[in-house]
N, C-alpha and C positions, 0 to 999 in steps of 0.2 A: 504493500500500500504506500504509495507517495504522501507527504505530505506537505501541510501549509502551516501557517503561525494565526495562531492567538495570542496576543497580547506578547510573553515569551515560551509562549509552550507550543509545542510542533502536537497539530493533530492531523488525522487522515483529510486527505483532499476532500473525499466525501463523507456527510455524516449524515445523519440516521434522523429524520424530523419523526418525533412520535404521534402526533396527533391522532392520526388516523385508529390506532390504536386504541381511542379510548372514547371517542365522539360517538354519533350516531353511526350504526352501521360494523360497528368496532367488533373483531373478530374475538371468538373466545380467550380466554388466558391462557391457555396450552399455546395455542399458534400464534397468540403477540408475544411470549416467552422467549415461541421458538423463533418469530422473527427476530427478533433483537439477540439473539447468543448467534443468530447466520450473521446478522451485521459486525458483531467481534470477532467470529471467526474471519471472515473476510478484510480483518484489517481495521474497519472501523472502529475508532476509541474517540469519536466526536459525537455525542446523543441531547437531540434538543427539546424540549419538555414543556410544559407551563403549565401552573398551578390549576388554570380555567379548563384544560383538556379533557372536559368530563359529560356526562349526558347532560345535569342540571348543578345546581347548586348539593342537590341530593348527596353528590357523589364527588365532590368538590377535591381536587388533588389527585383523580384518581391515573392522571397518567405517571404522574410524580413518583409514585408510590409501586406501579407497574413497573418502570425501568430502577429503581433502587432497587427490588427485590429482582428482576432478570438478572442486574450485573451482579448482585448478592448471589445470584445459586448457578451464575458460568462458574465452568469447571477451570477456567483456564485461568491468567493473570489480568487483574482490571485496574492495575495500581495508575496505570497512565491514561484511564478513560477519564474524556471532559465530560462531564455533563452539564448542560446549560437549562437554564429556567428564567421562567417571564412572572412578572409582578404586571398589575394593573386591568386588569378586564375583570369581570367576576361575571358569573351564571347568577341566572334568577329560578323560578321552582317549574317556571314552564319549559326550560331549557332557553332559553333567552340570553343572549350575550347582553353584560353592561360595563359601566367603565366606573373606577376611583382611582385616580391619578394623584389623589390627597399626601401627603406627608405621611401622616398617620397611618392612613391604607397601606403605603406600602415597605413599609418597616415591619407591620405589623404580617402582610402576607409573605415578607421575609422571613421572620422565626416561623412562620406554618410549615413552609419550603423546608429550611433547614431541617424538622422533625422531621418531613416525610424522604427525605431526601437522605436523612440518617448521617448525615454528616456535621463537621463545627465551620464549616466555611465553604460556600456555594463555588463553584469554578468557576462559569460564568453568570452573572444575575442584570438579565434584560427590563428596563421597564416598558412594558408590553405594547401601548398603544395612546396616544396623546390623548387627555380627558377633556375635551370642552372648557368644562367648568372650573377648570385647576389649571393655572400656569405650568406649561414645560419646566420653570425654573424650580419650583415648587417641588414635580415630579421627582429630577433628578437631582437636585441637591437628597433628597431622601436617599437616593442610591449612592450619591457622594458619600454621604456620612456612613453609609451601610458599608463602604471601602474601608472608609478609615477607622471604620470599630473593626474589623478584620473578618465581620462573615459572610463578605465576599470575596472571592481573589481577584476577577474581572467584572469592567462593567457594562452593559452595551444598551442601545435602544432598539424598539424597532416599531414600522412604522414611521419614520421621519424624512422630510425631507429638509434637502441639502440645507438652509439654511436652520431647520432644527437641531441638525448635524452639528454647524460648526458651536451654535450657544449650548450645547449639550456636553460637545468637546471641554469649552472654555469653562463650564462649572465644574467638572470634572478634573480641573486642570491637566488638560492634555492628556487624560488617562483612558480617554475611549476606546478600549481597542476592540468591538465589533458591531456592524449594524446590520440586521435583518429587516429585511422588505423585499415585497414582493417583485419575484422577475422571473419572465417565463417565455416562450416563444409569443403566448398571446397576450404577453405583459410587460411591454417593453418601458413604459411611460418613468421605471426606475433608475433608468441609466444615467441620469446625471451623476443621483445618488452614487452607483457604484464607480465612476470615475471619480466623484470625491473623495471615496474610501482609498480609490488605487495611488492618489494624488499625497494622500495623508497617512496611508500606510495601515487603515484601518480595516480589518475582516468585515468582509461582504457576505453575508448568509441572506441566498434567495430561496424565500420558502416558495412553496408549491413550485417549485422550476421544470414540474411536467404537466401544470396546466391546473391542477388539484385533483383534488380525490374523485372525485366524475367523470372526470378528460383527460385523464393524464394516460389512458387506453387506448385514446384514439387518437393521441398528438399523433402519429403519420398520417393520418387521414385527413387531419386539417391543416399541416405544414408538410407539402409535398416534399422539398427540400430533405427533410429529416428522414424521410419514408425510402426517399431513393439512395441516399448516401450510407444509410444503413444497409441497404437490400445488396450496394455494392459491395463494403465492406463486410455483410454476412454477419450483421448485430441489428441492434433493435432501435428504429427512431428514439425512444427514449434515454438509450445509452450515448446517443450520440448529442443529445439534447444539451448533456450534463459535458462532456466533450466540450461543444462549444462554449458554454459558461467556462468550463477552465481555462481554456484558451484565452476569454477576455483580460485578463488580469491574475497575476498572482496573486491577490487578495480576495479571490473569490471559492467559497466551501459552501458546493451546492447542499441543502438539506434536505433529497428528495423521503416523502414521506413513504411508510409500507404495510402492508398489512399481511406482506407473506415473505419467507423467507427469499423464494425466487425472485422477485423484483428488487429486494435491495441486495443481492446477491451481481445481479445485473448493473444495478447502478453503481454497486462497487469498482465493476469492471474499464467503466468508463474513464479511471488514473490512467489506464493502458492504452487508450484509443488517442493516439496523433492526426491531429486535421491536417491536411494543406490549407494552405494560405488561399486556394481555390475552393477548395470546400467552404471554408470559412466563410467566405467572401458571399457563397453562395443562400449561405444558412443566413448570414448579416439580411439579405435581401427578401429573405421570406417573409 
């Protein structure tokens, strides 16, 4: 497995979004178990999480709590696995996404993480998604401080654009080191973002980078580009998807999400896959 930098720790190029795992539709605990010990076997030791990834408020933590106990009962060594978690959304009882962006909220959804997460200091700890009602500065000063009391090691946002970026950076004193937001063949409208990360040295984590949990099936169907350069190279439009994300920048660690071992198995493979500069050029244009 190749790898790339957080902050100063090398993880795998690609890492393991969990969500899917744990949302509507979420496959039983035998086969998210065994998705996530294929994603260690294959190299990956990057796994990203949030406290909100659960049916309702019901069930609140429950992905958090699914990947501390997977890499708890792999057989193998997990001492160098990142795992990463988001503060800031919360569920309500009909399943309903909401938001507190508060100071308060997210200290507070800090020590919840830390219990279920079974650890004394989070790896990386993102605030999830900008609250309306609550100032950015607000927000991330609360993750500032969550640095400097030590139960976080890194700290990142996501959801922001470039200019949230840089006041985000600058509260943090220059200690930002990753941002996740959405990027994908049918989601390009991020790209500033990720040239500001490659500009500033800071990780780019694009979730959904195969379209999301609905479409991430049919990406060759709807980006012909992806379908034929696969079919020539004898892999899969979605291996090839994550391909060109790496190629854009060394600061880029696609998150694609999974719900079976074979697909993140697949998008493991994709450190392996070298584009041409033709190829590239061609996937740029789809």
């Amino acid at each position: 497995m190749r790898t790339r930098r957080i902050g100063e720790t090398q993880v795998s190029a690609i890492g393991l979004g969990g969500m899917p795992l744990s949302i509507e539709g979420r496959p039983d605990e035998r086969r998210a178990i065994d998705t996530i010990h294929a994603a260690l076997d294959a190299g990956i030791n990057f796994i990203d999480t949030a406290d909100a990834y659960s049916l309702s408020d019901a069930d609140f933590g429950h992905n958090e709590t699914l990947i501390a106990n997977a890499v708890a009962s792999y057989g193998g060594d997990t001492s160098d696995v990142l795992i990463a978690t988001k503060g800031g959304h919360t569920r309500l009882p009909d399943g309903s996404w909401g938001l507190n962006g508060t100071a308060a909220y997210i200290k507070q959804a800090c020590e919840a993480s830390l219990k279920r997460l079974g650890v004394e200091a989070i790896g990386l700890y993102q605030f999830h998604r900008p609250d309306p009602k609550t100032p950015i500065a607000e927000s991330v000063s609360a993750v500032r401080d969550l640095l400097d009391e030590g139960k976080i090691r890194y700290a990142g946002v996501s959801n922001f654009n470039s200019e949230e970026i840089k006041q985000a950076n600058e509260i943090l004193g220059g200690r930002l080191v990753a941002v996740q937001n959405q990027f994908s063949p049918a989601f390009r409208s991020s790209e500033p973002e990720l040239e500001l990360c490659d500009e500033l040295g800071i990780a780019f984590l694009p979730w959904s980078p195969l379209g999301g949990i609905s479409k991430a099936g049919d990406l060759g169907a709807r980006f012909a580009a992806f379908a034929e350069i696969g079919a020539a190279r004898g892999v899969s439009p979605q291996r090839v998807c994550l391909a060109w994300m790496l190629a854009k920048s060394p600061v880029v660690i696609p998150i694609p999400g999974s719900s079976r071992p074979a697909s993140i198995q697949d998008s493991a493979a994709a450190v392996d896959l070298e584009l041409t500069a033709e190829e590239i050029l061609s996937l740029d244009k789809s």
